[in-house]
MIVEX-874619 format. One record per residue (C-alpha): residue in one letter; x, y, z. Coordinates in steps of 0.25 Angstrom, whole numbers. Example, Ala and Ser with C-alpha at 12.3 -4.5 7.8 and 13.67 -1.06 7.14 Angstrom:
% MIVEX-874619
res  u  v  w
A  49  -18  31
S  55  -4  29
% end
This chain:
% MIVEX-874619
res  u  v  w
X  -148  21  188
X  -162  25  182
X  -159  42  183
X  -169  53  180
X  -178  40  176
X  -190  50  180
X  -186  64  172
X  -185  54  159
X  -198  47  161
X  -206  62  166
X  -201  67  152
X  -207  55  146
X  -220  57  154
X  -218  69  148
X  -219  67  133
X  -229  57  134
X  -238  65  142
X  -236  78  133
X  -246  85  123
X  -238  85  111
X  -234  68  111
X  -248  67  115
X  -252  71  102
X  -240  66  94
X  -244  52  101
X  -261  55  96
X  -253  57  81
X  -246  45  80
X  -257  36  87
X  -248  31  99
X  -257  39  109
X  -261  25  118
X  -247  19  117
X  -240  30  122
X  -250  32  134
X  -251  18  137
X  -232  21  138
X  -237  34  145
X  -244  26  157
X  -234  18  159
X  -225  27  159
X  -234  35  170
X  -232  23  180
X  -219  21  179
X  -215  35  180
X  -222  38  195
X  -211  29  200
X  -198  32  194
X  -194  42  203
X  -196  33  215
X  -188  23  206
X  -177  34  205
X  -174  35  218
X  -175  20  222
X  -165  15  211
X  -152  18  220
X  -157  5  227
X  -162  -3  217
X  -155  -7  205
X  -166  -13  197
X  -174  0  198
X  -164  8  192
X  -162  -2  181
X  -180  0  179
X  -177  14  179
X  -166  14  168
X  -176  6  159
X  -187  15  161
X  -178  28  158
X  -177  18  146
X  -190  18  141
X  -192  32  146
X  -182  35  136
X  -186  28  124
X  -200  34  128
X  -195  48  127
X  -188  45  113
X  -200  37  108
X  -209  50  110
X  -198  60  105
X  -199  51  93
X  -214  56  92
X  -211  69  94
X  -201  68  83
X  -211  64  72
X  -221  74  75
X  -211  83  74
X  -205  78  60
X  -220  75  55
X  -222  91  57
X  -209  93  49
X  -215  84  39
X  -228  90  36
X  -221  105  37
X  -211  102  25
X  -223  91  18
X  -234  103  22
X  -245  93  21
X  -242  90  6
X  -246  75  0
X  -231  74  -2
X  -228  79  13
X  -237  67  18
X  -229  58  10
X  -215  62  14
X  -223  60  29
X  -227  47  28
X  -212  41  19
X  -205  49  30
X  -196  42  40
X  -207  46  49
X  -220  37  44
X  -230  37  53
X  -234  23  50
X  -220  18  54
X  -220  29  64
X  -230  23  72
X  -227  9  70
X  -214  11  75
X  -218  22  88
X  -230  10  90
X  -220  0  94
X  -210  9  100
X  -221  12  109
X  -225  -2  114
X  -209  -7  116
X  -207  6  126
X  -221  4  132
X  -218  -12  135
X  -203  -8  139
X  -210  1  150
X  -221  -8  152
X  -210  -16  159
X  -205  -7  167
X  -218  -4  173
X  -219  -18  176
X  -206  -17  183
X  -209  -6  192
X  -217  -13  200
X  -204  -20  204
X  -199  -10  213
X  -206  -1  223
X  -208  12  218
X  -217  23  223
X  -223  33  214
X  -217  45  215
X  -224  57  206
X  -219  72  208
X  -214  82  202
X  -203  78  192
X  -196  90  192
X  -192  90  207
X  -193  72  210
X  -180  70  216
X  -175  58  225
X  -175  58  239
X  -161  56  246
X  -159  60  261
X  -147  66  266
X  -142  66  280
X  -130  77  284
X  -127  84  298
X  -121  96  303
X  -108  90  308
X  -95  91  301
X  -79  89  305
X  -73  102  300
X  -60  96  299
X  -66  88  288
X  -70  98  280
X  -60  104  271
X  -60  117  260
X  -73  123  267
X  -68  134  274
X  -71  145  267
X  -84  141  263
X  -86  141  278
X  -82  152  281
X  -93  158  270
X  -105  152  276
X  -103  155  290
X  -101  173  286
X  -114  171  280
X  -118  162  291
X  -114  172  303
X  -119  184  295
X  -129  192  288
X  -127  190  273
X  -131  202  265
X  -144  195  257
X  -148  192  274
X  -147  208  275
X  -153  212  264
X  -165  204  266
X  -178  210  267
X  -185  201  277
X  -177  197  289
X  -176  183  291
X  -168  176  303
X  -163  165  293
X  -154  164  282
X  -151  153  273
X  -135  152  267
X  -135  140  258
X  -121  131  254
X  -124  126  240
X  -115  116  231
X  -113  102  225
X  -116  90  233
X  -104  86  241
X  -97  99  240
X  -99  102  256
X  -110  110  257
X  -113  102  271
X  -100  102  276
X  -100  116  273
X  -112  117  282
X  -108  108  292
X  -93  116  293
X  -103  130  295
X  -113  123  303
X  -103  118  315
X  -94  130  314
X  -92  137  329
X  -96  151  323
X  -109  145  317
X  -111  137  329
X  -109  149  340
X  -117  159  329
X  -129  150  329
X  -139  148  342
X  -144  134  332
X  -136  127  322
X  -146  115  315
X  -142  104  303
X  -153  99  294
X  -152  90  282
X  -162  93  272
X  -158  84  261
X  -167  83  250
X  -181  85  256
X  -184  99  262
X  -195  96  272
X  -196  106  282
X  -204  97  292
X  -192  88  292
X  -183  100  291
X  -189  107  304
X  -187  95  312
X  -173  93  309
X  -171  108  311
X  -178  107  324
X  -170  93  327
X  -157  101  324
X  -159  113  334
X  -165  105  345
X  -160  93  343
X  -173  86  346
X  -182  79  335
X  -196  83  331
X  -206  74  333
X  -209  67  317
X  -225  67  323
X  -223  84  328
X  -230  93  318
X  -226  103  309
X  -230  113  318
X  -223  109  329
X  -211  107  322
X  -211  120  318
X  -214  126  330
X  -200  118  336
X  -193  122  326
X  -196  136  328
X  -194  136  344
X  -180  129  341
X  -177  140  332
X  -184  155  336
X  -173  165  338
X  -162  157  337
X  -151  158  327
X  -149  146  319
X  -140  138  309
X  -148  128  300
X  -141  120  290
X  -150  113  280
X  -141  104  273
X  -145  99  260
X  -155  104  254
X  -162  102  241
X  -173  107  232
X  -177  94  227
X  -193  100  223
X  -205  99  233
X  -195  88  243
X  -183  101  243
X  -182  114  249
X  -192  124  242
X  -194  140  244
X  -207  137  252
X  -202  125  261
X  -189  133  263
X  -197  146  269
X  -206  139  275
X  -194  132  284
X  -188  146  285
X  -198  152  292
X  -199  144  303
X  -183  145  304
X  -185  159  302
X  -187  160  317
X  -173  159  321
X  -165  171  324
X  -160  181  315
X  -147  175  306
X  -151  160  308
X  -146  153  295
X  -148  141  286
X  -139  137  280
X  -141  126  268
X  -132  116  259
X  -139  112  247
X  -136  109  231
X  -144  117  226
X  -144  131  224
X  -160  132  223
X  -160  128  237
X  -152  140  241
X  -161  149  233
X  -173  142  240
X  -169  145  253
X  -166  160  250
X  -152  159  255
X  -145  170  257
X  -131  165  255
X  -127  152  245
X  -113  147  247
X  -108  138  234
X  -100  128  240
X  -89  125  230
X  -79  114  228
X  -67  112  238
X  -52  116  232
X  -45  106  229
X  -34  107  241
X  -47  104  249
X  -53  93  242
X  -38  86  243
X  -38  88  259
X  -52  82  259
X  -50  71  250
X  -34  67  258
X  -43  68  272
X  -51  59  265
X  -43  49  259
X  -32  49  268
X  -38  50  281
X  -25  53  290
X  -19  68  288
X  -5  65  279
X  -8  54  277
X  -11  58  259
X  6  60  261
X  9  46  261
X  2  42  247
X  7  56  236
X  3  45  227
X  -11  45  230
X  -12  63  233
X  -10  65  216
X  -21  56  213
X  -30  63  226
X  -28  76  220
X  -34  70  205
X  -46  65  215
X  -49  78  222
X  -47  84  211
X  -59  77  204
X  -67  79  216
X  -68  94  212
X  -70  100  225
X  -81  93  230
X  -78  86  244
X  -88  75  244
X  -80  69  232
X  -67  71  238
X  -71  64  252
X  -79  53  243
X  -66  50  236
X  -56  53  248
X  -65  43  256
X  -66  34  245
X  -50  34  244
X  -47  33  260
X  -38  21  264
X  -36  18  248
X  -21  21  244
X  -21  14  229
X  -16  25  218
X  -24  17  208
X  -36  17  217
X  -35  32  220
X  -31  33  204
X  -45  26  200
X  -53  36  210
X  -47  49  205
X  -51  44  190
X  -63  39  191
X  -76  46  192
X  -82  47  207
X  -96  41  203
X  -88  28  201
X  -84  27  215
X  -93  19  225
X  -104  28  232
X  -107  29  245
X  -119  38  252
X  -110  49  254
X  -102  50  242
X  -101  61  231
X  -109  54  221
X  -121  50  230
X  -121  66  236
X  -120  71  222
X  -130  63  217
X  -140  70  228
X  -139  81  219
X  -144  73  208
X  -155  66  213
X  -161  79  218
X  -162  85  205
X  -176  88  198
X  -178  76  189
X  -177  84  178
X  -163  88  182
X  -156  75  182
X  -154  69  168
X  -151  84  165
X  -139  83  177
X  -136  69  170
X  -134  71  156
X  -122  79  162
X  -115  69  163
X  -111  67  149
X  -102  79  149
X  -88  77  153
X  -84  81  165
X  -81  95  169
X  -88  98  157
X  -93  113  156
X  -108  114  155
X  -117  121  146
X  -131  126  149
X  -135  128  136
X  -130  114  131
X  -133  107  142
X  -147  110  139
X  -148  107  126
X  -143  94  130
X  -155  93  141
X  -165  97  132
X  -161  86  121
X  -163  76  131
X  -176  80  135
X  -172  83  150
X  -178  99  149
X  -193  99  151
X  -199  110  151
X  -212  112  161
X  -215  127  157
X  -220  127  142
X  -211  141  142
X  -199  138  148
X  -189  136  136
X  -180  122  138
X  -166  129  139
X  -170  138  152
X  -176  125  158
X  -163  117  155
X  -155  129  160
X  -162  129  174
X  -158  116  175
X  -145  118  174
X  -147  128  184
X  -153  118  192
X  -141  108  191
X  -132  120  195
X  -140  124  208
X  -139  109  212
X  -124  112  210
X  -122  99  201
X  -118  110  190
X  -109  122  193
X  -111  132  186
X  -99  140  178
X  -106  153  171
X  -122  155  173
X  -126  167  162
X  -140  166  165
X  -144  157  153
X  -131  149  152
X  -124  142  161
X  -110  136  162
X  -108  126  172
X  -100  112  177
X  -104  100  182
X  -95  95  195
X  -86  82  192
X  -94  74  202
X  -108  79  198
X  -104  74  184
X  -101  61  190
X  -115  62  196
X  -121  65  182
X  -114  54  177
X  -119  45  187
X  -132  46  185
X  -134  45  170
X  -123  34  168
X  -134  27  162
X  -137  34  149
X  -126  42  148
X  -113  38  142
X  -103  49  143
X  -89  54  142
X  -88  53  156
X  -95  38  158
X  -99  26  150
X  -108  16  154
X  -104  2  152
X  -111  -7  140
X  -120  -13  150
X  -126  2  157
X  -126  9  141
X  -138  4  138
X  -147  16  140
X  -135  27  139
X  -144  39  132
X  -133  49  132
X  -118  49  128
X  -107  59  128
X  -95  56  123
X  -80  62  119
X  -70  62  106
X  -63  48  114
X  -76  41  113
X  -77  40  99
X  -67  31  92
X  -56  33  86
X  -57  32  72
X  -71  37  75
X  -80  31  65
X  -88  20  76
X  -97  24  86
X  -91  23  101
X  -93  11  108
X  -100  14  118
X  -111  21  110
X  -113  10  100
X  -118  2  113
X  -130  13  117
X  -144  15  109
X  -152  26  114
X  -141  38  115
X  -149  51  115
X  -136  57  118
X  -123  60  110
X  -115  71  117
X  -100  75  114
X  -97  84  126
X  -82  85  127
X  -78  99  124
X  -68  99  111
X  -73  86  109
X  -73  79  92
X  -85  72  91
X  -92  62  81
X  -85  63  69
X  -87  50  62
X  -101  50  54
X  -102  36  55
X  -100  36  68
X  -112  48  69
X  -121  39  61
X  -120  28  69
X  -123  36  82
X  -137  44  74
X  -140  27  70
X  -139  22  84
X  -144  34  93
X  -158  37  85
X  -162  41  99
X  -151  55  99
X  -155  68  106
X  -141  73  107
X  -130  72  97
X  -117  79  98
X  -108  80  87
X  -101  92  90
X  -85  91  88
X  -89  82  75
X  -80  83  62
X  -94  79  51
X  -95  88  39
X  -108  81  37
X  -118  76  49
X  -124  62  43
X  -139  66  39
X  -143  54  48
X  -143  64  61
X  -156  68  55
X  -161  55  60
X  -159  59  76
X  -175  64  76
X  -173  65  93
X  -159  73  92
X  -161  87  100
X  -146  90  101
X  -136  90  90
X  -121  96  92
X  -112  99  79
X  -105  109  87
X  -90  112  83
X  -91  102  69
X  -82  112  60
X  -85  102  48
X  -98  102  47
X  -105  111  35
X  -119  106  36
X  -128  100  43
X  -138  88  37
X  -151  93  34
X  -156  79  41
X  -151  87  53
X  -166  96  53
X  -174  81  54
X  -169  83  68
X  -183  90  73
X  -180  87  89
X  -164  96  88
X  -166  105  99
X  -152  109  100
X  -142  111  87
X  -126  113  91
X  -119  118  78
X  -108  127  84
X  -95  128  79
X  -99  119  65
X  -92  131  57
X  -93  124  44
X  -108  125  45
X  -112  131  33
X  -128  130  38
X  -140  122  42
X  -149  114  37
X  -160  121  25
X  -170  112  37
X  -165  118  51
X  -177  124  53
X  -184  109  56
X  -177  109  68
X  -188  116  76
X  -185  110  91
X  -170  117  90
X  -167  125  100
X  -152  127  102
X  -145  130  88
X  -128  134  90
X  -124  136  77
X  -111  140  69
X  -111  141  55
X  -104  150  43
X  -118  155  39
X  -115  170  36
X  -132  171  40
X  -137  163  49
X  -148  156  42
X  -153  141  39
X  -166  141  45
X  -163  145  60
X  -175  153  60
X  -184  141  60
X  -178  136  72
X  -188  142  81
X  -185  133  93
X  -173  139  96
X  -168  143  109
X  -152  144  107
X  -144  147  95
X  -129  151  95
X  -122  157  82
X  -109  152  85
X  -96  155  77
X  -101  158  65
X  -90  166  57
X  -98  169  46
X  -110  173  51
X  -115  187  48
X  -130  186  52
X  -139  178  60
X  -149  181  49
X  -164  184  51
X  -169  169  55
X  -164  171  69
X  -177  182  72
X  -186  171  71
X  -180  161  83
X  -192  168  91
X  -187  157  104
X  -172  159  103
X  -168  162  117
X  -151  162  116
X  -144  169  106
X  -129  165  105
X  -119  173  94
X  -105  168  96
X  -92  170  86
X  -99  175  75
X  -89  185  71
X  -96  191  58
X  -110  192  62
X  -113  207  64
X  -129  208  67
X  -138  202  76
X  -153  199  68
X  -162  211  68
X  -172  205  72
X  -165  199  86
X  -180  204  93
X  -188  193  88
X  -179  184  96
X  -189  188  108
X  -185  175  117
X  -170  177  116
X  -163  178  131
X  -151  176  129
X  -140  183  119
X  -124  178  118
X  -115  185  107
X  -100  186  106
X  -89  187  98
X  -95  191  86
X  -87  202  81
X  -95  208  71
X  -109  208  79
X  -115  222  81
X  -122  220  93
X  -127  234  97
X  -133  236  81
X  -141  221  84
X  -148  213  94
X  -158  226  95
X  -171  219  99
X  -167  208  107
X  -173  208  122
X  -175  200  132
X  -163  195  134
X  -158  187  147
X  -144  184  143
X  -134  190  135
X  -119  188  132
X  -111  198  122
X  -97  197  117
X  -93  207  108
X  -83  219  105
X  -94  228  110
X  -92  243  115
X  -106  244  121
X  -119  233  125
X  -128  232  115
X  -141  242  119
X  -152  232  115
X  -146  225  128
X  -154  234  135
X  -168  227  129
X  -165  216  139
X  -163  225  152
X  -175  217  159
X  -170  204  155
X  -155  201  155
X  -149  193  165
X  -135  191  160
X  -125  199  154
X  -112  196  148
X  -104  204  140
X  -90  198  135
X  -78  203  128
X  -83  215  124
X  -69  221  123
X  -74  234  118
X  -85  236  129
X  -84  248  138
X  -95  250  146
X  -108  243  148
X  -120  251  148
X  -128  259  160
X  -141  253  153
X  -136  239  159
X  -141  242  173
X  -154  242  167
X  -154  227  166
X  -159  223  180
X  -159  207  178
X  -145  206  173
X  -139  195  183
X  -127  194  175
X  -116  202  168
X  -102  195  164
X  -92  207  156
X  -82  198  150
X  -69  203  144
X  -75  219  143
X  -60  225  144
X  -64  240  141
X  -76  237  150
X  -73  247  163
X  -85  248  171
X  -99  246  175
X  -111  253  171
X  -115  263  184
X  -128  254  183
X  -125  242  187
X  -131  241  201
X  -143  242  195
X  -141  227  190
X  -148  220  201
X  -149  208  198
X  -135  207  193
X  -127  194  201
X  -115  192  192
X  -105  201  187
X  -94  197  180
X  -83  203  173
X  -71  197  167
X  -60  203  158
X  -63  217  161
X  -51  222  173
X  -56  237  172
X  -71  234  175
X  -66  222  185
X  -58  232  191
X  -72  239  195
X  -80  230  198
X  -69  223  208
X  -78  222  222
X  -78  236  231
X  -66  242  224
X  -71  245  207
X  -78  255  205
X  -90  247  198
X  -91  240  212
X  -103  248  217
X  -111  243  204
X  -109  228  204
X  -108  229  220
X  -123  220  220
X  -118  210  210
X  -119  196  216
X  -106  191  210
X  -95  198  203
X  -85  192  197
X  -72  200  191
X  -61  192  183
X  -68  178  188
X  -66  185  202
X  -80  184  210
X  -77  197  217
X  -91  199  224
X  -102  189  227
X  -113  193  234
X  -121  181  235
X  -123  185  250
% end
């Protein structure tokens, strides 16, 4: 299928329409060819989300689609390529500076303008006739203009649920029950607290699609207490358009069970809606709801709709199942409920009701109960799987056939409306366009793979998914608010958030999802297309099993593609390319590289054709313990963005030339440099940069004061360095700070100067927290201090920091109590302590001593024990 067709072709819009290629165009003389593609492309473009929505139905429309993603493709290389020469002509004349002899090396360089020209001038004209074509073939199918905003263009599929549910057929679900109707049938504390008195409350159940979350509300909903509690009990369906016209006629149809008239006015609908409900005491489910831009529930629709509901008697609720986080925080709830995965003894008795219909009637095939625990298993507590596949596998009693289900992926099994594939892929066809090739590239990761923010990124940003619409928001933040994003939308789950770093999971089924939808141009550890599908696979992932044996040809499967912009190794422990001929095959054949991941390699020497790769943003050398240098062909690479030389312990420095790099942003380095030096300091673009296991190094040397737009400092395992730089102020845009375990560090003589900062992360054998700390009082977020074996107290100046949101004391053994201060801490929602019994001991809910202080804390947890969370 033609997938996230639109975001591709808006980023191309994009470029064309941008200042900057504008004037690179006027330079090289292509100006009218470009704006005659830029036309076209403008026609074409008013149609594709329409397009988009109508290729479920019709096959050759997908198949446009994939060859104007195509083009739309080649167009976005074709105008990096421009980029590029500006960008080399500038190193050019700085090195020539103008000189009769720089003007010649300019003209006899690989980059003539003459040739240039002739070469971008037909290049141009085969694109523009290829999309020509295209045009011409749009007028084949009936598509409508659709314009809007790009960001929030999402397709419209409808939803229809009810209210009635056997409770005999629901299974595992008790307790979560039993939670929503406390809160349902009394007063939570955020209702008391409020300031304002308001007669309804909202309690919102959140999670992944198919976990329950209307089952859940059905089982609450029809519940005798509920039902006797409530004068009126009413079921809506939002689904994905929150329209509170339609809304308040269903609301109205539900408590008096008579229709509106489509012809009655607003007015009067309200008015109806009002009489039904003045001063009695409701229940309102509104199922489904989603905050698909300006069609889903906003702040504004939402209290509009509330005030008119607002007329019900004191204690009315709402209560509201949705994917998405955002929605519960748009709807001011004052209770979320996370619906989580059922155990698996629950997933078994749904999956042998399922499957076996008649009660015992599993006990007549044991054969057959080994290979359903393998499928439960896999279903990983998600019961829309487990029914799928348990209704999937009713009446069929062949091992093999059971066998074959329980080892191949779900997304392989035939769809119907109501399976898990067709309700997860709700989730992804409500995202943001600009979301969804982000959500797809997942899938080259293996399964169960743990995710990154920070790599995952960089990854984005290679393939030119981060835009930014803010001239001073920086990439990475927006990047990590779209992770943040996916998370809320409960297609990540998140395993450790530290304020600019996250951790997290994707769910089995939602990575069968991602691999769903990008099957066509990725080829990955988990799915290969067949010969005849490949032939616009842009991105491959691949293992140490896909290479071959002897290792010195190029993999099959990747001698049949042409236009990889992709070459991941993400199998943790992994051995990757270690056959130079096999490397100079793969920089031959994909000129077109954006991403290149070498880590795990065995080279002692890169080939000095890797300077060639002029569109490559991302390059991996990670854990390479042979390598001693790299080439200097490596600073021709004027687009890098992010440079992995972690764990490369033979490194003995960079390139004299490294400062050429002027678009690199993330640098991880480990070297056996006693002084950090080799022209970091030109490297002004940079964001990130990680010192990482450098035995030798003794200084970070003075360079570092002059990355003016460094915003995360990391300092790990460098065991002899002993002084941060004296000039650490300069680095006015740092937010966040991680050092640990290096031994010899003095961190309470340097680090004076630094302010600002939003994050920060010490483990150390210190006896005290550093004072300059306290520069960042107004500022820091998050706090974590870690195997600090001779800390003994933290210091009463820590209350002063009234935005610190999160504190983690790892392993602090001589640790014993809490500073007297810290209920000052506000804005404090997690505390967590691990590794310290005597200050556990304290803090342990209503019985410690240090109780009293952390009593506000949102969540505590002690020894991976949440022992408070007061959500409510």
């Amino acid at each position: 299928m033609g997938e996230f067709v639109y975001t591709i072709a808006e980023n191309v819009m994009n470029g064309l329409a941008s200042y900057a290629y504008q004037e690179i165009c006027l330079a090289w003389g292509v100006t009218d060819e470009l704006n005659k593609l830029k036309d076209t492309f403008s026609s074409i473009k008013v149609v594709i989300l329409d397009a988009e929505e109508k290729q479920r139905k019709e096959l050759h429309l997908s198949q446009w689609l994939g060859k104007l993603k195509d083009v739309c493709y080649d167009v976005d290389d074709m105008l990096n390529d421009f980029a590029f020469k500006e960008l080399q002509m500038q190193m050019l004349i700085r090195h020539g500076r103008g000189s009769i002899k720089g003007q010649v090396r300019i003209f006899f360089s690989c980059w003539n303008p003459v040739v240039f020209n002739f070469k971008m001038g037909h290049r141009i004209k085969e694109i523009r006739e290829r999309l020509d074509v295209i045009a011409i073939e749009k007028s084949q199918f009936p598509l409508v203009e659709r314009v809007g905003d790009w960001q929030s263009q999402s397709v419209h599929i409808n939803r229809e649920t009810h209210s009635f549910v056997q409770a005999y057929d629901v299974i595992g679900r008790e307790d979560d029950k039993k939670q929503i109707i406390i809160h349902l049938l009394n007063l939570t504390l955020k209702e008391k607290s409020r300031d304002v008195q308001e007669n309804v409350s909202v309690i919102s159940i959140t999670g992944l699609g198919g976990i329950g979350k209307t089952t859940l509300a059905k089982l609450v909903y029809n519940d005798h207490r509920v039902v006797k509690h409530f004068d009126m009990r009413m079921w809506v369906c939002v689904s994905d358009h929150f329209d509170n016209k339609r809304l308040m006629h269903e609301i109205v149809a539900s408590a008096t069970n008579q229709n509106c008239g489509d012809q009655e006015s607003f007015d009067r609908v309200q008015k109806k809606l009002q009489s039904a409900l003045k001063d009695k005491q409701f229940l309102l489910v509104l199922d489904d709801v989603w905050d698909k831009g300006q069609i889903g529930v906003t702040t504004a629709k939402w209290f509009d709709l509330k005030a008119l509901l607002n007329v019900g008697a004191n204690g009315s609720k709402v209560i509201v199942t949705t994917r998405s986080e955002s929605v519960a925080s748009i709807m001011d709830s004052v209770r979320v409920h996370q619906l989580r995965g059922l155990p698996h003894k629950s997933c078994m008795s749904l999956f042998i009701k399922r499957a076996f219909g008649r009660k015992g009637e599993e006990q007549r095939y044991p054969y057959l109960m080994e290979i359903a625990h393998g499928i439960a298993e896999k279903c990983e507590g998600v019961p829309l799987a487990v029914t799928t596949l348990g209704s999937l596998l009713y009446s069929k009693r062949e091992k093999d056939f059971w066998s074959e289900v329980r080892d191949n992926d779900i997304w392989r099994l035939p769809q119907g409306n109501d399976d898990i594939l067709p309700a997860l892929k709700l989730s992804y066809d409500a995202l943001p366009s600009y979301l969804k090739p982000c959500f797809a590239i997942c899938s080259l990761f293996p399964k169960d793979h743990i995710f990154r923010s920070t790599d995952l990124v960089w990854l984005w940003m290679a393939q030119g998914f981060i835009q930014s619409s803010k001239g001073n928001q920086e990439l990475e933040e927006i990047g990590l608010d779209y992770i943040r994003q996916l998370c809320s939308r409960s297609l990540f789950q998140i395993d450790e958030d530290s304020i600019d770093f996250i951790v997290f999971k994707m769910h089995a089924l939602v990575h069968d999802l991602a691999i769903f939808v990008s099957e066509e141009e990725c080829s990955s550890v988990n799915f290969r297309p067949t010969s005849d599908t490949c032939k616009r696979v842009r991105r491959v992932s691949m293992s140490e099993d896909d290479l071959p044996m002897k290792g010195e040809r190029v993999p099959e499967f990747l001698r049949q593609l042409k236009k990889v912009w992709t070459i991941l190794f993400p199998v943790p422990g992994h051995v990757g390319i270690s056959s130079k001929s096999v490397l100079k095959a793969c920089i031959l054949r994909f000129k077109y590289l954006r991403v290149l991941d070498l880590s795990g390699s065995t080279f002692e020497v890169l080939p000095s054709s890797i300077g060639k790769l002029s569109r490559l943003r991302y390059l991996n050398l990670s854990k390479n313990s042979f390598i001693k240098k790299l080439p200097g062909s490596i600073c021709n690479l004027l687009n890098l963005q992010t440079l992995l030389l972690s764990n490369c312990e033979q490194l003995r420095e960079l390139p004299r030339d490294i400062g050429n790099l002027i678009n690199v942003r993330t640098l991880v380095l480990t070297t056996n440099q006693m002084v950090l030096a080799g022209g970091i300091e030109r490297l002004t673009s940079l964001r990130f940069l990680q010192v990482h296991n450098c035995s030798y190094l003794e200084s970070l040397g003075q360079g570092i004061q002059c990355l003016t737009n460094l915003r995360m400092l990391v300092i790990s395992n460098c065991k002899n360095l002993k002084s941060l730089p004296p000039d650490m102020k300069c680095l006015t845009a740092l937010k966040t700070l991680g050092i640990s375990d290096c031994e010899k560090l003095d961190l309470m003589t340097s680090g004076a100067g630094i302010r600002g900062l939003r994050s920060v992360s010490i483990s150390s054998h210190l006896e005290a927290l550093p004072h300059w700390l306290q520069d960042s009082a107004n500022t820091l977020q998050s706090l974590r201090v870690k195997n600090c074996e001779d800390l003994k107290e933290l210091p009463e100046w820590l209350q002063n920091f009234r935005l610190l949101q999160q504190l983690v004391i790892d392993y602090c053994p001589q640790l014993l109590a809490l500073p007297q201060g810290m209920y000052h801490l506000g804005a404090l929602k997690l505390l967590k302590i691990d590794g310290c019994s005597k200050l556990s001991e304290r803090c342990n809910s209503k019985e410690g001593g240090d109780w009293p202080k952390i009593a506000h804390v949102s969540k505590i947890t002690l020894d991976g024990e949440i022992i408070a969370s007061n959500d409510d």
